[in-house]
N, C-alpha and C positions, 0 to 999 in steps of 0.2 A: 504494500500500500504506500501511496506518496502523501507524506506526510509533513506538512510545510511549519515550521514555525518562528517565532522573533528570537532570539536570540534574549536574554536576561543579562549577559555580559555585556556586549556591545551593540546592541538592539539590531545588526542586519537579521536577513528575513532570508532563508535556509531551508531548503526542499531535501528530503534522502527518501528513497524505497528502503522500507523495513518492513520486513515478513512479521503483519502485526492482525489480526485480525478486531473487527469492530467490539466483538463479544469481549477480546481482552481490553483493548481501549475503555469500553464501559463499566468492567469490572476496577478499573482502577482508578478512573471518576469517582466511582459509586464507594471511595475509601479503599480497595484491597491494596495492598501495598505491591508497587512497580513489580519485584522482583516477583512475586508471587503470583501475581497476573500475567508477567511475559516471562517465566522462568529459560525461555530458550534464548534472549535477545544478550546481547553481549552490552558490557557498560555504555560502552559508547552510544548504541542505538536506543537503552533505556534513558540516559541523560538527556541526548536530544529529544527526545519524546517531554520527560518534564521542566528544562530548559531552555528547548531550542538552543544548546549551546553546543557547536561540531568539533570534534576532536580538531579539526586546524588552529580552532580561535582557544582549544588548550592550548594546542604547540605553540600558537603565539603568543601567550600568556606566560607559560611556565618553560617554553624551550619541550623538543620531543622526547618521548620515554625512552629510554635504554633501555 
């Protein structure tokens, strides 16, 4: 699913396809918490989901992970 959102660090506005389904999207609105509602998505694709913040504007932020 393409899943667009603003950014909380730097407010750009940020599109990624994340293999996410609506039912999970709703269950973690409705309170369930991130990891438990998308237990398969990797950090990165959970973060941008409740941040819109994308692993680039970490790397520019904090320099890339080793």
């Amino acid at each position: 699913m393409l899943l667009t959102r603003r950014s909380d660090l730097t407010g750009n506005v940020s599109s990624r396809e994340i293999d996410v389904t609506e039912e999970e999207l709703a269950l973690w609105r409705n309170g369930v918490l991130i990891q438990v509602a998308m237990p398969s998505l990797s950090n990165d694709d959970r973060e941008f989901i409740k941040t819109g913040i994308t692993p680039e504007e970490w790397d520019t932020l904090l320099g890339p992970a080793d």
